[in-house]
C-alpha positions in Angstrom: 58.1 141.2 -62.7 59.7 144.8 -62.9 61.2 145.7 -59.4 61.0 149.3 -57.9 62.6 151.1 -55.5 60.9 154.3 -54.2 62.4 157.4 -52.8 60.8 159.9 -50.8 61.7 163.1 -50.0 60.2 165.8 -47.8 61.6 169.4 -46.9 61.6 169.9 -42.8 61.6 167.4 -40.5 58.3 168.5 -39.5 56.9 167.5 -42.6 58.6 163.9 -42.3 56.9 163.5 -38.8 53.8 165.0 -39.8 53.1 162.7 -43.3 52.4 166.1 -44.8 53.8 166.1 -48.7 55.1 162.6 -47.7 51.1 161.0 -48.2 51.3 162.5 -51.3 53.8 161.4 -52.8 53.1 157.6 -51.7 49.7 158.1 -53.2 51.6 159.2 -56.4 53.8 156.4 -57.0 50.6 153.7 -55.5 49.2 155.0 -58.3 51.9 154.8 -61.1 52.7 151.1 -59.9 51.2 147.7 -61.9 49.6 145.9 -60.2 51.8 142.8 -61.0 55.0 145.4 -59.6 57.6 144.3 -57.0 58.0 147.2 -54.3 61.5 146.2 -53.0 61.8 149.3 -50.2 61.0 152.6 -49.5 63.4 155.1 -48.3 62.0 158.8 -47.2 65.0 161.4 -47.2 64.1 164.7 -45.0 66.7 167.4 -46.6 66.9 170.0 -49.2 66.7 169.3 -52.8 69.5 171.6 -53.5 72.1 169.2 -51.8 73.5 166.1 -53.1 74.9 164.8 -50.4 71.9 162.3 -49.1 72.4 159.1 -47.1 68.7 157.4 -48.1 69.1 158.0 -51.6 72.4 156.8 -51.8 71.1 153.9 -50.4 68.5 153.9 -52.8 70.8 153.9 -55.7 72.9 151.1 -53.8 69.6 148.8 -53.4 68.5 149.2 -57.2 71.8 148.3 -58.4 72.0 145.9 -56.4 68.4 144.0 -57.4 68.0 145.3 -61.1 65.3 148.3 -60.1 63.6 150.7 -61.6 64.1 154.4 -58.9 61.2 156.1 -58.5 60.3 159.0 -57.5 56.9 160.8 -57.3 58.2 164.2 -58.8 60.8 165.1 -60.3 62.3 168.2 -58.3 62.1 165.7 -55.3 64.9 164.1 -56.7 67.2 166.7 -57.9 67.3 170.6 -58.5 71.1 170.4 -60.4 71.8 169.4 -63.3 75.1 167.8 -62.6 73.4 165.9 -59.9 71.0 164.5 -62.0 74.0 163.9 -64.4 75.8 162.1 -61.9 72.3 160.1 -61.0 72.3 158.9 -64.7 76.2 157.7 -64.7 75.4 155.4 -62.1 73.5 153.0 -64.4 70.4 153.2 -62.3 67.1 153.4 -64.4 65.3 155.9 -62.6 61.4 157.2 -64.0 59.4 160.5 -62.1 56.0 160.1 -61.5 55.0 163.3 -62.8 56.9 162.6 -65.8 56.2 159.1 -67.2 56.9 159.8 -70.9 59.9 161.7 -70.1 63.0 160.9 -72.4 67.2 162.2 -70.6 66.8 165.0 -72.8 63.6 166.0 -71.5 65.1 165.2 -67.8 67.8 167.1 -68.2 66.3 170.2 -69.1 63.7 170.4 -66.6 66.1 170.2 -63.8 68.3 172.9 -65.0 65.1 174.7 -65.1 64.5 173.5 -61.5 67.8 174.8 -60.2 67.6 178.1 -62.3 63.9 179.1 -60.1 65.2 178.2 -57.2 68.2 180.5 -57.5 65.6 183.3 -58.9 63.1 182.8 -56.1 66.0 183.2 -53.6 67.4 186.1 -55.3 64.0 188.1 -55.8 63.4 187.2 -52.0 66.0 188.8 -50.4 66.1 191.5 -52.7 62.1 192.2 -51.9 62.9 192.1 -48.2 66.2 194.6 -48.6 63.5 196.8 -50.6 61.1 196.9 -47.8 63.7 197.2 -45.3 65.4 200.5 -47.4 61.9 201.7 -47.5 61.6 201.5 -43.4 59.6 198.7 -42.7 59.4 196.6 -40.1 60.3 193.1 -41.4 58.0 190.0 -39.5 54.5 188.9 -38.8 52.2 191.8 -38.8 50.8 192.1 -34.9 47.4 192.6 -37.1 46.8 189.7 -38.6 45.2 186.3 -36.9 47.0 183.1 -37.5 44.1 182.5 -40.0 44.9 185.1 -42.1 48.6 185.3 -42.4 47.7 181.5 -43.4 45.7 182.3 -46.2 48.0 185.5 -47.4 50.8 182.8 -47.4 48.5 180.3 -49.4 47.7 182.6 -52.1 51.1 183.9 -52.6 52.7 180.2 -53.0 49.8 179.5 -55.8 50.5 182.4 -57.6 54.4 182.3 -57.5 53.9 178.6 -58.1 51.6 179.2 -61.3 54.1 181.9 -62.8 57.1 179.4 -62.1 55.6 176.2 -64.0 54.2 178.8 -66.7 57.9 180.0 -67.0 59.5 176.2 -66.7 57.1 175.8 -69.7 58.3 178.8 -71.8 61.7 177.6 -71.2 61.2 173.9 -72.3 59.1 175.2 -75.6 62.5 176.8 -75.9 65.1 174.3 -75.5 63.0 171.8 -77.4 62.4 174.0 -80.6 66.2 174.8 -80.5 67.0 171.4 -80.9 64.4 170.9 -83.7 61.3 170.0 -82.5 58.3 171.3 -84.3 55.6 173.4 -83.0 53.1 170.0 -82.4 56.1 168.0 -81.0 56.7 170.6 -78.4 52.5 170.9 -77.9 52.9 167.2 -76.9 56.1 167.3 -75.3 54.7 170.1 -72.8 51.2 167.9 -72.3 53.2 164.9 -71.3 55.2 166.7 -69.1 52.3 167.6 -67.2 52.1 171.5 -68.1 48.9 173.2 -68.5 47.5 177.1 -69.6 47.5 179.7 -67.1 43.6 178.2 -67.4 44.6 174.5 -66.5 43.8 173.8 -69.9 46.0 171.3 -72.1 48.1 173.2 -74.3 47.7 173.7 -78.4 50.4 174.9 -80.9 48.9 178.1 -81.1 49.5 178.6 -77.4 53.0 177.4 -77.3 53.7 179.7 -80.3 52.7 182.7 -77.7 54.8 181.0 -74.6 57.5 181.4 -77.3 57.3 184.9 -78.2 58.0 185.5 -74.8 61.7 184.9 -75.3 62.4 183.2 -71.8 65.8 183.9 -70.0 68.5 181.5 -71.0 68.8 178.2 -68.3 71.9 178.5 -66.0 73.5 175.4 -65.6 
């Protein structure tokens, strides 16, 4: 019987009391488990993905090591957003497997958390330099006194889909780029990127043809 320890984390604290992104991610690994799979505990970490200094999953790794488990987690970037994190993660023996990522090899691991770390340090960057912009440029920086609460929710809703489409399409450009530096043909990276859970702009599976255009776009290099 395979053993699994699951690790949960969530963002705000209001998110951990609320279930919200929480529910998720138990439906996630629910659904990844066998049926025949021993759930040894859960622990649900409310902090930020870019610090590696977390009591629950340090108890986490403690408890696998300690019973022979598999970690899991439901995606990836809930585990880690630096590479020498996840680095460190893999030095302590612990078998560990993503959700989103079941086919996943350390190779594969290692690249999509550098790319993790290196669009969270761009979204930060382009962020404040959009708000010094507007600020040069004389506006008033807040909630526009205009707006209902309904509105600013859907203005904030369609600019997290669309910043989160042009991320994953980027992540993807960048992985089509590691993987065919390290030799992987045009079909290996097709399925590489499938597996991975990356789709078209169209939320189509990709083909060679498309990853040969995601390649012409000559990505920036990862920052480690």
């Amino acid at each position: 019987m395979n053993k699994f320890v699951a690790y949960f984390r969530v963002s705000t604290a209001r998110q951990g009391q609320s279930g919200l992104g929480l529910e998720a991610q138990q439906a996630a690994v629910l659904r990844f488990l066998p049926e025949d799979a021993m759930r040894v505990a859960d622990f649900v970490e409310v902090e930020s993905g870019r610090k590696s200094a977390r009591p629950q999953l340090a108890a986490a790794i403690a408890l696998a090591q300690r019973e022979g488990a598999v970690l899991l987690v439901a995606k990836l970037d809930r585990l880690a957003r630096s590479v020498a994190f996840l680095a460190t993660l893999m030095e302590s023996r612990v078998r560990f497997q993503a959700v989103d990522l079941p086919a996943a090899d350390e190779f594969t691991l290692h690249i999509l958390a550098a790319v993790a770390q290196k669009e969270a340090a761009a979204i930060s960057s382009r962020t404040r330099d959009a708000l010094a912009a507007k600020k040069a440029r004389g506006f008033a920086l807040g909630t526009p006194a205009n707006l209902t609460s309904m509105a600013r929710a859907k203005g904030l809703a369609a600019r997290q889909a669309n910043a989160q489409a042009n991320i994953r399409n980027r992540q993807a450009a960048q992985l089509a780029t590691l993987l065919q530096a390290n030799g992987k043909s045009l079909r290996a990276i097709t399925e590489q990127l499938n597996q991975s859970g990356y789709c078209t702009r169209r939320g189509k599976a990709f083909h060679p043809m498309g990853v040969q255009r995601l390649l012409t776009k000559r990505p920036h290099s990862l920052v480690t």
